[in-house]
MMTF fields as JSON, N, C-alpha, C and O atoms, coordinates in Angstrom:
{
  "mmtfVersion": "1.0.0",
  "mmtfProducer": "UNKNOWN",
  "numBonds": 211,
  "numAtoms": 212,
  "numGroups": 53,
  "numChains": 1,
  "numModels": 1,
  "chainsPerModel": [1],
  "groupsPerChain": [53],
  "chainIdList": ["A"],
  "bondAtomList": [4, 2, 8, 6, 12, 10, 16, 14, 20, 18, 24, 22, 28, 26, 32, 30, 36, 34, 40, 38, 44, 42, 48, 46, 52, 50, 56, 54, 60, 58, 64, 62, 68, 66, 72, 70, 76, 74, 80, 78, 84, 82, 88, 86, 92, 90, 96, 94, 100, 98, 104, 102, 108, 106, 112, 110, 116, 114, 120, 118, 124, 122, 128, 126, 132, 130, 136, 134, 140, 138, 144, 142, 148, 146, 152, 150, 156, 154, 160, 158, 164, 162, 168, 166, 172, 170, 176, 174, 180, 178, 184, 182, 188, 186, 192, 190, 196, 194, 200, 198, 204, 202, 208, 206],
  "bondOrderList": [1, 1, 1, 1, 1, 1, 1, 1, 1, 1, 1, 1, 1, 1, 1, 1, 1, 1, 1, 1, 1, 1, 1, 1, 1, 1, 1, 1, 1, 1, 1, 1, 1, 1, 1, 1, 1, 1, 1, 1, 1, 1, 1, 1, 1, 1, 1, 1, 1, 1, 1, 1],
  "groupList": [{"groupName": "UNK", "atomNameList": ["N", "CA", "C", "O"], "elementList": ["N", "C", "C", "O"], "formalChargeList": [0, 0, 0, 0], "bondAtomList": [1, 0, 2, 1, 3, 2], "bondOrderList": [1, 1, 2], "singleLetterCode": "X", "chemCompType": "L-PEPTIDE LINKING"}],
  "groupTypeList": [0, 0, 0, 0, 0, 0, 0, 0, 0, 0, 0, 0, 0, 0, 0, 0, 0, 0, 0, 0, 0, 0, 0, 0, 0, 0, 0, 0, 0, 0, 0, 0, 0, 0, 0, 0, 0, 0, 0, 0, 0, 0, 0, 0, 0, 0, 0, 0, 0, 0, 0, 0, 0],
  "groupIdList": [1, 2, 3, 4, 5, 6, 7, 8, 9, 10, 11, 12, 13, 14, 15, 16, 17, 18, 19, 20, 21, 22, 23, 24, 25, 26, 27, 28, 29, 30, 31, 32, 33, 34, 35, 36, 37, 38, 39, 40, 41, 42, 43, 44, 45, 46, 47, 48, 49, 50, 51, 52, 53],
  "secStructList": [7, 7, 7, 3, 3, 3, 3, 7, 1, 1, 1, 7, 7, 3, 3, 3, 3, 7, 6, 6, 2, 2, 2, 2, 2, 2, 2, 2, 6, 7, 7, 1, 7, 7, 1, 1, 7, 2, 2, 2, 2, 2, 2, 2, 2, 2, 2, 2, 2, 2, 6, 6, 7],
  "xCoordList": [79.938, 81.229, 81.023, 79.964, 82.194, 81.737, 83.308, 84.27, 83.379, 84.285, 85.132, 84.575, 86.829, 87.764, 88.606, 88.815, 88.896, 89.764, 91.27, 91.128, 92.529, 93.565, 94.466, 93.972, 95.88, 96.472, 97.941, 98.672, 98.364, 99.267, 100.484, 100.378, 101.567, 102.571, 103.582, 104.306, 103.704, 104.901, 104.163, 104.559, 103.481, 103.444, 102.662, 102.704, 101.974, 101.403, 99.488, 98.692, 98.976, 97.513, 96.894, 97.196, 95.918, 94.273, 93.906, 94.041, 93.23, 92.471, 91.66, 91.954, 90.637, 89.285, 89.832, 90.661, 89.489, 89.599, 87.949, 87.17, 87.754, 86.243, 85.941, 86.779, 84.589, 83.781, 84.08, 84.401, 83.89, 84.347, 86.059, 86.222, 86.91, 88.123, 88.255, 88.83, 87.924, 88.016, 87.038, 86.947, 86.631, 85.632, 86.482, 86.379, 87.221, 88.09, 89.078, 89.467, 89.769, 90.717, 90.685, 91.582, 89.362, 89.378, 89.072, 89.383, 88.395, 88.172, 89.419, 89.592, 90.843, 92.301, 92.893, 93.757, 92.083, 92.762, 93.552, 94.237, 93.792, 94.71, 94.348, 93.216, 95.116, 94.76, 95.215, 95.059, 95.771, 96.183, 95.147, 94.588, 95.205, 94.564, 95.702, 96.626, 95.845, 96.741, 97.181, 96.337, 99.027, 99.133, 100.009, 101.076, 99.476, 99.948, 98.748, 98.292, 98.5, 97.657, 97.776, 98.844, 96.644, 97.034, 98.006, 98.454, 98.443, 99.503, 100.662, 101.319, 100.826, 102.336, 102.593, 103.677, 101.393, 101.363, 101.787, 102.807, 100.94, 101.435, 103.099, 103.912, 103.225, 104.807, 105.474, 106.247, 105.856, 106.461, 106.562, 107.55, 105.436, 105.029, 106.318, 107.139, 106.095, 106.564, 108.232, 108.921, 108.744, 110.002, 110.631, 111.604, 109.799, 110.149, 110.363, 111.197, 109.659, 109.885, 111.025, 111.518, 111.258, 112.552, 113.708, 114.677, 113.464, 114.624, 114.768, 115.642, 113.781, 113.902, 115.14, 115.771, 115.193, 115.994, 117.54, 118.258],
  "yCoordList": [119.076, 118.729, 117.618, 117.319, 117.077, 115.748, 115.476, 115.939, 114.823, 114.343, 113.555, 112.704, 113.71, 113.259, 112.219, 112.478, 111.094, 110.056, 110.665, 111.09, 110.886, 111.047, 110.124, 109.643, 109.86, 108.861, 109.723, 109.973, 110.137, 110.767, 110.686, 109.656, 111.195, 111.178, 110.602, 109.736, 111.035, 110.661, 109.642, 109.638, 109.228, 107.928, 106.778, 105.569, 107.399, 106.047, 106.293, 106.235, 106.481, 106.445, 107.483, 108.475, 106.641, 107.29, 108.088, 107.815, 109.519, 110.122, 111.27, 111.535, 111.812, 112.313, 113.354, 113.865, 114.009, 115.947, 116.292, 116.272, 116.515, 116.933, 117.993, 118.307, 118.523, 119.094, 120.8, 121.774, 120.805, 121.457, 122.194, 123.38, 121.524, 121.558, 122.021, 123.068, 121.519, 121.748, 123.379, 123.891, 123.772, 124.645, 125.818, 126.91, 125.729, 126.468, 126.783, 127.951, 125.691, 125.709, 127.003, 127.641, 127.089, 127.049, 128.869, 129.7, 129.259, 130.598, 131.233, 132.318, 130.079, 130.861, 131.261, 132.107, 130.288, 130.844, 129.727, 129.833, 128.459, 127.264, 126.537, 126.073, 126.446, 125.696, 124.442, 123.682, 123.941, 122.135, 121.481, 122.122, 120.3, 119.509, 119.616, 120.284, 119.229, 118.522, 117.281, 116.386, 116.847, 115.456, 115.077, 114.464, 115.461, 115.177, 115.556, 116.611, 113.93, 113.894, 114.718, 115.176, 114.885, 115.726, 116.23, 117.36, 114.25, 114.274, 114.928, 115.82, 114.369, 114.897, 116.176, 116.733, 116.619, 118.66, 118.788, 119.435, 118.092, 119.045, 118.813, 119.632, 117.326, 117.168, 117.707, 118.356, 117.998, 119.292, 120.748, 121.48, 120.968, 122.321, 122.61, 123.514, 121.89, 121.606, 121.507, 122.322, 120.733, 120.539, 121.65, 122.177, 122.085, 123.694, 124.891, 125.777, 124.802, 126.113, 125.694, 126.513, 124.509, 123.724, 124.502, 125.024, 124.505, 124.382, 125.764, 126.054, 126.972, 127.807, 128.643, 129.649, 128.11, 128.476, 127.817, 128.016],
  "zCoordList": [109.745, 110.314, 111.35, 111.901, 111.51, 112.584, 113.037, 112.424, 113.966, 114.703, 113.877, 113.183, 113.788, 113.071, 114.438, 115.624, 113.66, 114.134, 113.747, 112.6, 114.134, 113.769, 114.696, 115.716, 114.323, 114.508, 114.937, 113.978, 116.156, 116.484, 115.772, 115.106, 115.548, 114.924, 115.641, 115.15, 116.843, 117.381, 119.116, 120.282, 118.702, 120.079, 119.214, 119.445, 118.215, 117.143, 117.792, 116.855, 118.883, 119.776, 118.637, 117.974, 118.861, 117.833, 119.008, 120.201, 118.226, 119.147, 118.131, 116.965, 118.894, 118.699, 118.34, 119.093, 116.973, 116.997, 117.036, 116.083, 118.012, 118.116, 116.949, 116.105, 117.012, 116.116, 116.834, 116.153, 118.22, 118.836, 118.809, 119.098, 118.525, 118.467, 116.797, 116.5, 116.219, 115.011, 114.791, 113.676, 115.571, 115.108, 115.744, 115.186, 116.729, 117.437, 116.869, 116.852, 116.21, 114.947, 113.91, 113.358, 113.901, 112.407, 112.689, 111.835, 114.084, 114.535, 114.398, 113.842, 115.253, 115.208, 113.752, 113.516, 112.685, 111.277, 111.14, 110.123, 111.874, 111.995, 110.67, 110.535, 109.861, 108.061, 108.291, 107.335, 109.335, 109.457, 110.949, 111.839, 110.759, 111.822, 112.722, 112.26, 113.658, 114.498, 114.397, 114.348, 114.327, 113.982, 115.557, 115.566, 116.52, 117.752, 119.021, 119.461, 119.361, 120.497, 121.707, 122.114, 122.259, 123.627, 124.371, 124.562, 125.082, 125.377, 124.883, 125.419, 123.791, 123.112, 122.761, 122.586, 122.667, 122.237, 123.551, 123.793, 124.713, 126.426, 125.942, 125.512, 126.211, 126.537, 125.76, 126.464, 124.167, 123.79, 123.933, 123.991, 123.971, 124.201, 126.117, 126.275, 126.773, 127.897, 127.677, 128.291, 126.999, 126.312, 125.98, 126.518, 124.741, 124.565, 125.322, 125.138, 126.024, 127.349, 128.586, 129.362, 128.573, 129.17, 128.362, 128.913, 126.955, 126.153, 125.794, 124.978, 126.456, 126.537, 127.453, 127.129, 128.265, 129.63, 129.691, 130.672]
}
């Protein structure tokens, strides 16, 4: 396994899915990569619990 380049979905920025990350992934049972960088997982994830209330 090795480190994946992915290309965010919603800001367009390349970023790293580590080997690490992916290995963590894959412990939760998670069957997709991630198509949203760091950032944008915080800032939704963040959105959502806004949109909770």
């Amino acid at each position: 396994m090795e480190d994946k380049k992915i290309t965010c979905k919603d800001c367009g920025k390349e970023f790293v899915f580590t080997v690490g990350e992916q290995e963590f992934y894959k412990e939760k049972g998670f069957e997709n990569d991630p198509v949203r960088c760091p950032e944008c997982r915080k800032a939704r994830k963040a959105q959502k619990q806004r949109d909770r209330f």
